[in-house]
C-alpha positions in Angstrom: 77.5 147.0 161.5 77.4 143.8 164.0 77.1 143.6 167.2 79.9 144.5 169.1 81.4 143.1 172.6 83.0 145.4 175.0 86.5 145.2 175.3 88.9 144.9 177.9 91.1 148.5 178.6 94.5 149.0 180.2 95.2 152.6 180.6 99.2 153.0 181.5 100.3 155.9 183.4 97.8 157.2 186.2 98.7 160.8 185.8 96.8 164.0 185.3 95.3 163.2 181.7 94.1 159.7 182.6 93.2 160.1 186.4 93.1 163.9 187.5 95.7 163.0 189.7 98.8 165.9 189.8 101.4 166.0 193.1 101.3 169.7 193.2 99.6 172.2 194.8 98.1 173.4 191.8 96.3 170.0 191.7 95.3 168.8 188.2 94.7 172.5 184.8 91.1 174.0 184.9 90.3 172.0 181.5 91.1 168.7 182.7 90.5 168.7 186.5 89.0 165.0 187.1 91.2 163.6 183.7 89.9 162.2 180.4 91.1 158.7 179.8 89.2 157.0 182.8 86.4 159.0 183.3 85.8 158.4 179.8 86.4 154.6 180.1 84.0 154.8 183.0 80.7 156.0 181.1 81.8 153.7 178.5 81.6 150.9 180.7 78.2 152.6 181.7 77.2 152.5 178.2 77.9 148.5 177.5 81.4 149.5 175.7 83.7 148.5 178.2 83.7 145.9 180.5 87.4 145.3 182.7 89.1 148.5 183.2 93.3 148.0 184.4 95.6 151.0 185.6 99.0 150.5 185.8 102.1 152.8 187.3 104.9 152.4 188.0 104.7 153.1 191.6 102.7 150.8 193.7 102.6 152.9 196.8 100.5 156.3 195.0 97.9 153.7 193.6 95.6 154.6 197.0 95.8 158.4 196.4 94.8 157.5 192.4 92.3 155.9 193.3 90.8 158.6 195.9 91.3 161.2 193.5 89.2 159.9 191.2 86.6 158.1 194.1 86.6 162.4 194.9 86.2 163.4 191.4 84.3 161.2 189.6 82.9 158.6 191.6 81.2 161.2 194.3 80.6 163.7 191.1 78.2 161.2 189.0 75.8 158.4 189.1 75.7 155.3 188.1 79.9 155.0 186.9 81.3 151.7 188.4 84.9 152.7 189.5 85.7 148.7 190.1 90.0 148.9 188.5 92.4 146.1 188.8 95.7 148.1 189.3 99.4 147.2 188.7 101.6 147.0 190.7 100.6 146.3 194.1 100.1 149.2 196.6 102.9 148.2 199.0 105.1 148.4 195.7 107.6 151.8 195.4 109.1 150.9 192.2 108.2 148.6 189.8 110.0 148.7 186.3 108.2 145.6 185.1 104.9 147.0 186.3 103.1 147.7 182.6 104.9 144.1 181.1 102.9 142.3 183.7 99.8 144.8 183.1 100.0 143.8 179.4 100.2 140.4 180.3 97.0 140.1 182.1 95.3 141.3 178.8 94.4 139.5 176.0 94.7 139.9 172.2 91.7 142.4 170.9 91.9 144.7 174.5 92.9 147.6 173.7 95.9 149.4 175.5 96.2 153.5 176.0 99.5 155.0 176.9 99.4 158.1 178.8 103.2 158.3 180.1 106.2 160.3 179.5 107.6 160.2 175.7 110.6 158.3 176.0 108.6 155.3 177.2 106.3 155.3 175.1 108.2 152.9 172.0 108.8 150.3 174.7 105.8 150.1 176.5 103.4 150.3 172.7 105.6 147.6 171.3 105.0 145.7 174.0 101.2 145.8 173.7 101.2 145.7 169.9 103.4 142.4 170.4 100.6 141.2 173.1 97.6 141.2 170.0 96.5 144.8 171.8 95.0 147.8 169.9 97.1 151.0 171.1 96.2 154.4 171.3 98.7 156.5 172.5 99.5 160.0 174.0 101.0 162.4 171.4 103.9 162.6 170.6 103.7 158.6 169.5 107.5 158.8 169.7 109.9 161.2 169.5 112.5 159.7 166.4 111.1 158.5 163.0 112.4 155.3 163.0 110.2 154.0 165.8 107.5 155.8 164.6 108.1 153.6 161.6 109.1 150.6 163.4 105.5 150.7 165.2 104.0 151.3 162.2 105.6 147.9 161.1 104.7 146.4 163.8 101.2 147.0 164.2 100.7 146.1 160.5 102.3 142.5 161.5 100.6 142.1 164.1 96.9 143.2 162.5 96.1 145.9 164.8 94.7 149.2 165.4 98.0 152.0 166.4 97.1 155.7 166.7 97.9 158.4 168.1 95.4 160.4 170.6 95.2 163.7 168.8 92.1 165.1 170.0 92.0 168.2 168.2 90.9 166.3 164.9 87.6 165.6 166.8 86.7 169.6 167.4 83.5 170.1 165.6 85.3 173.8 164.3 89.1 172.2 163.8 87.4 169.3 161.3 85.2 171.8 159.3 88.2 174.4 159.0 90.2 171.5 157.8 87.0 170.6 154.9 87.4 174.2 154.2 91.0 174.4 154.0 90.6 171.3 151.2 88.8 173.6 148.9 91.0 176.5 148.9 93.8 175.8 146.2 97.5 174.6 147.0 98.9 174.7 150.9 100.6 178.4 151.4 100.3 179.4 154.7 100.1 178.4 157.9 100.5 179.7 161.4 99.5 177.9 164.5 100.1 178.8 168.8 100.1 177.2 171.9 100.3 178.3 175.3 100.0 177.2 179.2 100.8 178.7 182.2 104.0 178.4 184.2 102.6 176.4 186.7 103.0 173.0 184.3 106.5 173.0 184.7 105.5 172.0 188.1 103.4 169.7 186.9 106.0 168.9 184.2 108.9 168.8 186.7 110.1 165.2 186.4 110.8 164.9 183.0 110.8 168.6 181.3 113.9 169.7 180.0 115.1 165.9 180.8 113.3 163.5 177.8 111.1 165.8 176.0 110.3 169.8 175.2 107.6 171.7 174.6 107.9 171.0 170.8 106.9 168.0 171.5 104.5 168.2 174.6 101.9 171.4 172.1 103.5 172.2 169.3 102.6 168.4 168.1 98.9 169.0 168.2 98.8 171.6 165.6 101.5 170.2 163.6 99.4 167.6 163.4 96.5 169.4 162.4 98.2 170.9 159.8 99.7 167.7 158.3 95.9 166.8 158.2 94.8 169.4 156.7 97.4 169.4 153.6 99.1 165.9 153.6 96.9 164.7 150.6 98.4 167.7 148.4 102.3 168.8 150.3 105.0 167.4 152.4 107.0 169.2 154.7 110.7 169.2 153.1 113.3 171.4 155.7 113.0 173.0 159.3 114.8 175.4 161.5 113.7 176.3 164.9 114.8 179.0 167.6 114.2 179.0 171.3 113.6 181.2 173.8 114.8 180.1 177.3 115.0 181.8 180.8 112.0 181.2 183.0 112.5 177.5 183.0 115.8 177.0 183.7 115.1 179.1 186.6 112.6 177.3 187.5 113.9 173.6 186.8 117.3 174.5 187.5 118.5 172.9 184.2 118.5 173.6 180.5 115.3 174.1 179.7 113.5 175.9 176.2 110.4 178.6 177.4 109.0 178.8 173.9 110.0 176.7 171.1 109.5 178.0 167.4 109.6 176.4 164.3 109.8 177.0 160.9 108.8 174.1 158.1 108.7 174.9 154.4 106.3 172.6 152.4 105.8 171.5 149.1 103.0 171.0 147.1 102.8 168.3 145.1 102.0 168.6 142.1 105.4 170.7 141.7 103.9 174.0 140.8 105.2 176.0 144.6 106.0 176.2 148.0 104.4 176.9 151.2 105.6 178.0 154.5 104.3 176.8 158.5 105.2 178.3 161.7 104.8 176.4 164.7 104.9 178.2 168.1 104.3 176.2 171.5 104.9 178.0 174.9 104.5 176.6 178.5 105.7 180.1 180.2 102.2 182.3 180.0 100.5 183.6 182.8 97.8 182.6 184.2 95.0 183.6 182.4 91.3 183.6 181.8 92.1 180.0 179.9 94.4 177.2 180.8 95.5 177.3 177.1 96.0 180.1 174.7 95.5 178.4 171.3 94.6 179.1 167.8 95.8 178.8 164.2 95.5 180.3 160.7 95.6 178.5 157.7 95.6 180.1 153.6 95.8 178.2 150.5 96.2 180.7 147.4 92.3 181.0 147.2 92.1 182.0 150.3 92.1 181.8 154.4 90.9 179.8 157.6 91.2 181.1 161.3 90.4 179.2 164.6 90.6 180.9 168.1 90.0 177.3 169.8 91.1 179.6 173.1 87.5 181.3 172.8 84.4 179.8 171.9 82.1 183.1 173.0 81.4 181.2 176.1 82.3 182.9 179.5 81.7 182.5 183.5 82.9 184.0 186.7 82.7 182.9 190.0 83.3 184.1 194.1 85.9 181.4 193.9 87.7 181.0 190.2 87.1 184.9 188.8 86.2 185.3 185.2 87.0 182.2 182.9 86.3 181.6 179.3 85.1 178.4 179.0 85.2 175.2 175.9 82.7 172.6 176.8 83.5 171.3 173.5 86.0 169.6 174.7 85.5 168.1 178.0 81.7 169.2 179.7 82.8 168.2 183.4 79.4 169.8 184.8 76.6 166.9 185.7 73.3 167.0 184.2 70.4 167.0 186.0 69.9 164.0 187.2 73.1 163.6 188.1 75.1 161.8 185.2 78.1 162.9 183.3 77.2 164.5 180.4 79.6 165.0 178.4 79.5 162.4 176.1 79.8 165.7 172.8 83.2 166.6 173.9 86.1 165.6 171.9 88.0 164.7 174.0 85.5 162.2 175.4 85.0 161.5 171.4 88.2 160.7 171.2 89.2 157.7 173.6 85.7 156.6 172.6 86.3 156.8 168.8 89.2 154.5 168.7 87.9 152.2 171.4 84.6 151.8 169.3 87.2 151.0 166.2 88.8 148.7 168.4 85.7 146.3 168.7 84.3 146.6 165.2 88.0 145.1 164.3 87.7 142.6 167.0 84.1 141.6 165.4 84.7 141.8 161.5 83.0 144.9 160.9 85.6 146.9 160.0 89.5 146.6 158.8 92.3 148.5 159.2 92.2 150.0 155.7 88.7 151.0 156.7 90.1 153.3 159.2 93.3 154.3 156.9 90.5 155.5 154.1 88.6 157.1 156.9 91.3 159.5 157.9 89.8 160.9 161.4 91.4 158.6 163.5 95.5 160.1 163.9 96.8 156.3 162.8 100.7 155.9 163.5 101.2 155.2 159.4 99.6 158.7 158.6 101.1 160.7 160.7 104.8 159.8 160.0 105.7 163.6 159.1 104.4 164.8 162.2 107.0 162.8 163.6 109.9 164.1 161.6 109.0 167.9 161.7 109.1 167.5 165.7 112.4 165.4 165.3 113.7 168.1 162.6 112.8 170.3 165.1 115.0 169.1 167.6 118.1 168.3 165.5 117.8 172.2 164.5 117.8 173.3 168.0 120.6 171.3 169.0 122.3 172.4 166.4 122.0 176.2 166.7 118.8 176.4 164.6 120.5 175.3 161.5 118.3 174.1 159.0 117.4 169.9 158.9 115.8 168.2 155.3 113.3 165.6 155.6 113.9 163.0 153.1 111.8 160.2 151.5 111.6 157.0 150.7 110.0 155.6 146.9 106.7 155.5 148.9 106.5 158.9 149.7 107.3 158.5 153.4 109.4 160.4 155.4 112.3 157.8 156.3 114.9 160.4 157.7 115.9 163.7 159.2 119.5 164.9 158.0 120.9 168.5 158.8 121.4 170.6 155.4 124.4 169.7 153.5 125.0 167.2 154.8 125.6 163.4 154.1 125.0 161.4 157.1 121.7 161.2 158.8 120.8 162.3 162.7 122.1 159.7 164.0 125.4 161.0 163.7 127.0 164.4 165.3 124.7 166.9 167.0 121.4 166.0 168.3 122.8 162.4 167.1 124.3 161.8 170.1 121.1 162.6 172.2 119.5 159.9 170.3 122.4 157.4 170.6 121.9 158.1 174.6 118.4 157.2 174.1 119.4 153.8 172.8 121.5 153.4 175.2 118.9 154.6 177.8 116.3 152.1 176.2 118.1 149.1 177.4 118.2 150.2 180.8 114.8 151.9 181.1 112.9 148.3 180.5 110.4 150.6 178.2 108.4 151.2 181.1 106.8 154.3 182.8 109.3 155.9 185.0 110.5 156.1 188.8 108.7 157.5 191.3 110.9 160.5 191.8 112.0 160.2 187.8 109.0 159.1 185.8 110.8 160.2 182.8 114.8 159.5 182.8 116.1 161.3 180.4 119.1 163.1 179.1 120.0 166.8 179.6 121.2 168.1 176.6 123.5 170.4 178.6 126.7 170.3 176.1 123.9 170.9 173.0 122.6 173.6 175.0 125.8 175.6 175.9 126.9 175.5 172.5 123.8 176.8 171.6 123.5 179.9 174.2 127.2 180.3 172.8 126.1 180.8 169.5 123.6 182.8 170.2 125.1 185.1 172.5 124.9 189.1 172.3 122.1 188.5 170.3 119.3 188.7 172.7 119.2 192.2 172.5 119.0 193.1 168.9 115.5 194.8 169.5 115.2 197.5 166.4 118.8 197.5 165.4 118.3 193.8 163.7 119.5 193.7 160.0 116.7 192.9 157.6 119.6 191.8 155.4 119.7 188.4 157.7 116.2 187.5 156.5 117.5 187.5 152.9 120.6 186.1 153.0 118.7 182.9 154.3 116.5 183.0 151.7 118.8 183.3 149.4 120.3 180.4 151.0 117.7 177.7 151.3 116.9 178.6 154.7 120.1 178.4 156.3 120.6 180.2 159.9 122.2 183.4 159.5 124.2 185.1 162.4 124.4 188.9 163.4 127.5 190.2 164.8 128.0 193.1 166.5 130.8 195.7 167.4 132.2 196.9 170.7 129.4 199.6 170.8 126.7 197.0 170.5 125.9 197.5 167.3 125.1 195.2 164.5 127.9 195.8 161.9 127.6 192.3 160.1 125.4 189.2 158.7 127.0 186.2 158.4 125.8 182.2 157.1 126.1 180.4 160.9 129.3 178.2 160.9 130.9 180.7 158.1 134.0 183.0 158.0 132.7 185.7 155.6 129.4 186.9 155.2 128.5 184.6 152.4 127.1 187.6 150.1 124.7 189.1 152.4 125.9 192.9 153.0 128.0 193.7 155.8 127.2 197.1 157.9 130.1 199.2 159.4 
């Protein structure tokens, strides 16, 4: 391969995953307490990779207590990093909409450009770099609706560069072998995948969850992706219906919040033959544990099974000051070695950043295309991971629609081009979640695509009128327990998937299953 020149990096949004900074008193999650993004930029520099570094938020006046955080976390904890950052905007600044446009703008064509902000900025602010000749790797989820996922995707390819999203998980040394081994296990039939953090990152969280995204989106993305990788050369994911469970958060938040998002995605394989079933569970209400995340997945073809516990390696501590912890230095090793130097130049999420900024420069100098990277398939680029994109979406449309069931639908190409509820003609941007995602166009014009307020980094939209209707329709059903009718479970089989309701007499007691949205019980048996 040729020699490659550094490149130039912005890094948007100066939060906890780039900079280890967090405003709460639970400062910055065991697994990532001095960030990823910059320190990883920072060795990279070390290393000849990278040469300017820029760090842009939207608010000018926390720039100082950025940069102290990571002076205190990484400067003071390693040799030899140069912490040298041009930042936007100015520290006297409060509030700068136009902050990353000008950011981007001091760039040139071939920098590359990593977006670490909240999820409804991210279209704006990645179009804007892709449009500025940059190379963008950005937080997951890329977006949160399929068409800009596609309209980036179109973009980029005009444009001639590199657009991917930063899913780490493809980079564990255990999470790429399972998915080889998944490969050679017959047709997709199974899989099974959860998430968890503690309650204290909907402190962390505050500003925008609940407001412009979920916990669908925030965890539940990483292993939908992984499954997608594992499985999208031989099934597609064709409908989805989720359920919620809800509670703590709105406590918490004081607005309409989901705990624990699950959902349900049926797949199928290709060549025509069967089916297969997912279930994707993401949770940000778990106690504090051992672990900042509870996590693992299992995956079967029909010749048999993979499981990953990426929660427990077999590697443990315990300390005066932080108790027992089970530890995963194969993701980020924080611990200098001894002579001082970060070390931790193995972990994938170092690999990661590093990975796609590498790809960056062997673009910029000839030695590698595009396509190169598209045949490659580690990377998580923006045109392969389209049906991550619309299971989340699906997702969404489901729960704002009482877990009914959503279709993905294709295009000639094989790509997922829309996400419609069952039965029905017009796509989501009509009724029901629909009119969350005409807000957001709406919201788009006035946002300026940039990272969000000070108070607000993520202005979003409540789905308060969604979410009534959806506690309505679930209501009285909370506490089922043993008296739920097995009968449910069939009739939605028996009805492509379709949400079934159990309704219950004065006494409490189940007496009927219905098809959600019907007046008689659609077939399924009633019980007296």
């Amino acid at each position: 391969m040729k020699d490659q020149d550094p490149v130039d990096v912005l890094m948007v949004g100066a939060g906890e995953y780039t900079a280890g900074f967090v405003q709460t008193s639970f400062g910055a999650a065991a697994d990532k307490p001095a960030g990823v993004v910059a320190l990883t930029c920072f060795d990279l520099r070390r290393l000849g990779k990278v040469k300017r570094m820029v760090l842009c938020d939207r608010c000018g006046t926390r720039m100082p207590a950025v940069r102290a955080t990571m002076e205190a976390k990484i400067g003071k904890a390693y040799c030899g990093l140069d912490l040298t950052i041009d930042c936007f905007p100015e520290d006297d600044v409060p509030d700068d909409p136009s902050a990353a446009i000008r950011a981007i703008g001091s760039m040139k064509p071939g920098d590359v450009a990593i977006i670490f902000t909240p999820d409804d900025t991210h279209f704006s602010i990645a179009s804007a770099a892709i449009a500025a000749g940059l190379h963008v790797l950005v937080a997951k989820p890329i977006v949160k609706h399929l068409q800009e996922h596609a309209e980036l995707v179109a973009l980029a390819k005009k444009h001639n560069v590199l657009l991917a999203v930063e899913y780490h998980k493809r980079f564990d040394p255990i999470y790429s072998d399972a998915r080889n081994r998944a490969r050679q296990l017959g047709p997709f039939s199974y899989y099974y995948s959860y998430m968890a953090q503690p309650k204290q990152q909907l402190d962390t969280f505050r500003a925008w969850a609940g407001k412009s995204s979920d916990i669908n989106y925030y965890l539940n993305s990483h292993h939908i992706d992984i499954h997608n990788w594992f499985v999208s050369h031989m099934a597609h994911p064709t409908r989805v219906t989720a359920l919620a469970a809800t509670g703590v958060a709105e406590a918490k938040l004081e607005r309409p919040c989901e705990d624990t998002i699950t959902l349900s995605c049926q797949w199928a394989n290709r060549d025509g033959s069967s089916t297969g079933t997912a279930v994707y569970t993401a949770s940000w209400i778990a106690p504090k544990g051992e672990c900042h995340t509870r996590q693992h997945f299992h995956y079967m073809g029909q010749k048999g099974e993979v499981h990953a516990d990426q929660a427990h390696r077999g590697y443990n501590t315990a300390t005066d000051e932080a108790g027992y912890a089970a530890l995963n230095p194969l993701y980020m090793r924080y611990t200098p070695d001894a002579n001082g130097y970060f070390a931790g130049q193995t972990g994938y999420g170092y690999i990661s950043i590093a990975a796609f900024i590498e790809a960056a420069a062997a673009l910029n100098s000839g030695a590698r295309s595009v396509a190169y990277y598209e045949q490659e398939g580690v990377l998580a680029l923006a045109s392969k991971t389209l049906a991550v994109t619309a299971i989340l979406q699906a997702g969404r449309l489901s729960l704002d629609n009482s877990g009914a069931a959503v279709d993905i639908l294709y295009d000639d190409d094989g790509q997922p081009r829309e996400v419609r509820l069952a039965g029905s003609s017009s796509s989501s941007a009509e009724g029901g979640a629909a009119g969350w995602q005409q807000q957001q166009q709406q919201q788009r014009g006035r946002r300026d695509g940039l990272v969000g307020s000070c108070d607000e980094p993520a202005l979003g939209w409540v789905f308060v009128q969604q979410q009534q209707q959806h506690r309505g329709a679930r209501a009285g059903l909370q506490d089922a327990g043993s008296h739920s009718n097995p009968a449910s479970g069939r009739l939605s089989l028996d009805n492509s998937g379709a949400a079934v309701d159990i309704l219950y007499d004065d006494y409490g007691q189940p007496r009927e299953v219905r098809l959600a949205g019907s007046s008689s019980s659609g077939g399924g048996p009633a019980m007296d």
